[in-house]
C-alpha positions as a printed Julia matrix, in Angstrom:
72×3 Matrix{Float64}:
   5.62    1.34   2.62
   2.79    1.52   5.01
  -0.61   -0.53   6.62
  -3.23   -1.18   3.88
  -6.85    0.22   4.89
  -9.41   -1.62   2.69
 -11.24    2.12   1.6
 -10.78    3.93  -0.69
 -10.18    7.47  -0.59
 -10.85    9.93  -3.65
  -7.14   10.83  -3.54
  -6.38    7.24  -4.37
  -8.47    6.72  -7.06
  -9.31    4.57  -8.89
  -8.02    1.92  -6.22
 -10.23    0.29  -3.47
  -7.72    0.7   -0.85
  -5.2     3.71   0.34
  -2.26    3.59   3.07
  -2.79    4.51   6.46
  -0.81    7.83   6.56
   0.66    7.65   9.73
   2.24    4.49   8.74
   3.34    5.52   5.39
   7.38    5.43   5.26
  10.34    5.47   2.83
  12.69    2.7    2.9
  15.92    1.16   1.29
  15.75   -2.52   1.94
  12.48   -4.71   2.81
  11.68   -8.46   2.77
   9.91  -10.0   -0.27
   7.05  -10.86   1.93
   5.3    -7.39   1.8
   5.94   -6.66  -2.04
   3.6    -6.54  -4.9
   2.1    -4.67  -7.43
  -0.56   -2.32  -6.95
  -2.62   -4.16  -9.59
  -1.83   -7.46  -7.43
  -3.19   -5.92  -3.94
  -6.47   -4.59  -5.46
  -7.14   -8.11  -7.18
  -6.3    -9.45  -3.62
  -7.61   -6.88  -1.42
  -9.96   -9.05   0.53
  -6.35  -11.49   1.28
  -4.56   -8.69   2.19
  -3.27   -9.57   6.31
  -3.48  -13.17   5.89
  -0.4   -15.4    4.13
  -0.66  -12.04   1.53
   1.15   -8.95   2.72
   0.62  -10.27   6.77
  -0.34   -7.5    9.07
  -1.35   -5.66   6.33
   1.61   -4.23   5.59
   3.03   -3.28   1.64
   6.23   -2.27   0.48
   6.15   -2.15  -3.25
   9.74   -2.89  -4.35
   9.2    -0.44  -7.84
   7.76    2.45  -5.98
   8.52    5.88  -6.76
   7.45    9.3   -5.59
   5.68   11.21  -8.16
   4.12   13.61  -6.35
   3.04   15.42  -2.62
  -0.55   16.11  -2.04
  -1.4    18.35   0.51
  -3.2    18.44   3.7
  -6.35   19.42   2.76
């Protein structure tokens, strides 16, 4: 889960929006309020922090971690 910038960034492609990384964390258990699909928050993006994932904040209940990209 993490804060939802509204940029994109190459190694989020092809979205229009990437995660904040210092506010990118695992988690077990979150409310229904901050879930969605990715699809969802880039059809939304310009919602996003209002009655739609408030304070900007995502946790996408089907996540999974498919891979680490390093520092660059």
């Amino acid at each position: 889960m993490g804060k939802v910038l509204k940029r994109s960034k190459r190694w989020n492609a092809p979205w229009s929006f990437h995660l904040a990384p210092k506010s990118i964390e695992f988690f077990a258990f979150a409310i229904e309020v901050c879930d969605a699909s990715i699809q969802y928050v880039e059809d939304h993006l310009d919602e996003v922090g209002g009655a739609f994932l408030p304070g900007s904040v995502w946790c996408p209940w089907g996540s999974r971690l498919l891979e680490e990209i390093p520092r660059p």
